[in-house]
C-alpha positions as CSV (number, residue, x, y, z in Angstrom):
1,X,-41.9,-43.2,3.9
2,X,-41.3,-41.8,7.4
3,X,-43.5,-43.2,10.5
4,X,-42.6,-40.1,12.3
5,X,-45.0,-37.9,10.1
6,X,-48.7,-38.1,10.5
7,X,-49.5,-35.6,6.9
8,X,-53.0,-34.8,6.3
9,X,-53.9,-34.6,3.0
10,X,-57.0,-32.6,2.6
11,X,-56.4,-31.8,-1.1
12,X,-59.0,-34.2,-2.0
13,X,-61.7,-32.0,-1.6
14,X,-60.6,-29.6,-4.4
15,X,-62.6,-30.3,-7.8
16,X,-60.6,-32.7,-9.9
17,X,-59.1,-34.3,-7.2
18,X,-60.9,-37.5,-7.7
19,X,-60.5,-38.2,-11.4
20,X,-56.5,-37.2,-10.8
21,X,-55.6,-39.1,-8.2
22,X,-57.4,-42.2,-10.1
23,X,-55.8,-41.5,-13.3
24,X,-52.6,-41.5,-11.7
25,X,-53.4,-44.5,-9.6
26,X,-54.1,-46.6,-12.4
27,X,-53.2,-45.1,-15.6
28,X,-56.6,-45.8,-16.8
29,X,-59.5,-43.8,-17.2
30,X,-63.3,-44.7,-18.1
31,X,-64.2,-42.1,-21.1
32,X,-67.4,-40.9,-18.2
33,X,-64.0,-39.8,-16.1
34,X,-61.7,-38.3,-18.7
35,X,-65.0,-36.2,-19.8
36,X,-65.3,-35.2,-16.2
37,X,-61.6,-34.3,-15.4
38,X,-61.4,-32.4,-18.8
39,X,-64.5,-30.5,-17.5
40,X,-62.5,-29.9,-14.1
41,X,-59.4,-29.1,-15.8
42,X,-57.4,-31.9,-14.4
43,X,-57.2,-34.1,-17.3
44,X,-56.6,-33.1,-20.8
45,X,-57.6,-36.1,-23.0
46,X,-56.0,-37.5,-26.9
47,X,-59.3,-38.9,-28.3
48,X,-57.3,-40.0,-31.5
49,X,-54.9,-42.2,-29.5
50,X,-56.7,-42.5,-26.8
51,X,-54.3,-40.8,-24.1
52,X,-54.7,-38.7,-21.3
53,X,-52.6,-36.2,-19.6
54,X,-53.1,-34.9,-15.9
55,X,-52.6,-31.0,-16.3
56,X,-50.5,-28.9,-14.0
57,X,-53.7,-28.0,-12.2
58,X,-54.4,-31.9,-11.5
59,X,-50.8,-32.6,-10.7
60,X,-50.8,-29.6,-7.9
61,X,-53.5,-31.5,-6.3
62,X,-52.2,-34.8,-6.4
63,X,-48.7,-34.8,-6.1
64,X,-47.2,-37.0,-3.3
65,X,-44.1,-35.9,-1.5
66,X,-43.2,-39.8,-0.7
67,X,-40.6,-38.4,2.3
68,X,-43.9,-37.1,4.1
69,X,-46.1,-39.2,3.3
70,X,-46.2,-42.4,6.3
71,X,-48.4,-45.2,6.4
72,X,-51.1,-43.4,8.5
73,X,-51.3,-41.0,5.8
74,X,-51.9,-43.9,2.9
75,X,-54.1,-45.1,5.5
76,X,-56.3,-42.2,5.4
77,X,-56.2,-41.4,2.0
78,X,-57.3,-45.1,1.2
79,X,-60.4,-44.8,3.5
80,X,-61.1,-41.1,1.8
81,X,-61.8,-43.0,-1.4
82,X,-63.6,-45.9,0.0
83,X,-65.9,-43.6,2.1
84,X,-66.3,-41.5,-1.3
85,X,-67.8,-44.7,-3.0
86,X,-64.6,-45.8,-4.7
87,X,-64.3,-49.5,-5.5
88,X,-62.0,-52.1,-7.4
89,X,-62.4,-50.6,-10.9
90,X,-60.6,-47.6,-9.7
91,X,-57.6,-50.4,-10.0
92,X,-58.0,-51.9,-13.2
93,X,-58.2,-51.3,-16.6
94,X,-60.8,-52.7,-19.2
95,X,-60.0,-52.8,-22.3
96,X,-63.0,-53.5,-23.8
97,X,-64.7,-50.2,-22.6
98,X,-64.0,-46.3,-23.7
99,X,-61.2,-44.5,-21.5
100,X,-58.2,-42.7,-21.5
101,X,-54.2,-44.1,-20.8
102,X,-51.8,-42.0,-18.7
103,X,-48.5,-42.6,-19.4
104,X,-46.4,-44.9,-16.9
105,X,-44.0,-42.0,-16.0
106,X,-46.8,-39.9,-14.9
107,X,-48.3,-42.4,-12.5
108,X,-47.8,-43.0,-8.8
109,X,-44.9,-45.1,-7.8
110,X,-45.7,-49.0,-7.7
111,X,-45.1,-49.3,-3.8
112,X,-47.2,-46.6,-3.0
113,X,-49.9,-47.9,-5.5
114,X,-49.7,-51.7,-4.0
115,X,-49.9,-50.2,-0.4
116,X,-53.0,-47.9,-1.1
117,X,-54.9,-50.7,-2.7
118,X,-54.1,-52.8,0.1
119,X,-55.3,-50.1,2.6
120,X,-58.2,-49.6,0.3
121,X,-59.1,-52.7,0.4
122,X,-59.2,-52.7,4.6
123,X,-60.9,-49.7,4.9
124,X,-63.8,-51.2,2.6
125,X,-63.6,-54.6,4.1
126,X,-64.6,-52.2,7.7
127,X,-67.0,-50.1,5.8
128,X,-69.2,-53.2,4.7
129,X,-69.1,-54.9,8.4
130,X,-72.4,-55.8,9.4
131,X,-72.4,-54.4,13.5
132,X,-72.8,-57.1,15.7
133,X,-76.5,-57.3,17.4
């Protein structure tokens, strides 16, 4: 990651980009989601095994070009989702509820994922401040 770079990724408002960019940032997805992404064309789901795939369509709108992509941009992408109403779940899997796996190789990078998370977390924390009287 460069700190040179300020890239704004605006991609997130194309349809799909939501239920792509989770998939590939947890490699989990709750069966309402996969349903959802398969209706967007971003995900294309396995019901038999239980495995989903992010299609080339969901890929174009999510891939990260990790030499552009600086700590102000993770920044901002992390308060996109929290302003969009994301919260923990889009970081864990449960097992005990419907949903779709991505395979390992197709998600983001572990650093990247640990960073947004962290960011995500920030942003949130700042969303939920109560203003001081």
């Amino acid at each position: 990651m460069t700190e040179e770079t300020f890239w704004l990724d605006t991609r997130w408002l194309n349809p799909g980009w939501q239920e792509a960019f989770r998939a590939r940032l947890s490699g989990w997805l709750p069966i309402g989601w996969v349903q959802e992404g398969v209706r967007l064309g971003v995900i294309e789901y396995d019901a038999e095994r239980r495995m989903i795939e992010v299609t080339t369509y969901g890929r174009e709108i999510t891939d990260l070009d990790l030499s552009l992509i600086s700590e102000d941009t993770i920044k901002a992408l992390a308060a996109t989702v929290a302003i969009r109403g994301g919260d923990d779940a889009w970081f864990n899997s449960d097992l005990g509820q419907p949903g779709g796996w991505l395979p390992v190789a197709r998600t983001f990078p572990i650093e990247f994922r640990a960073r947004f998370e962290e960011c995500f977390q920030l942003a949130r924390s700042e969303l939920t401040e109560q203003p001081v009287k």
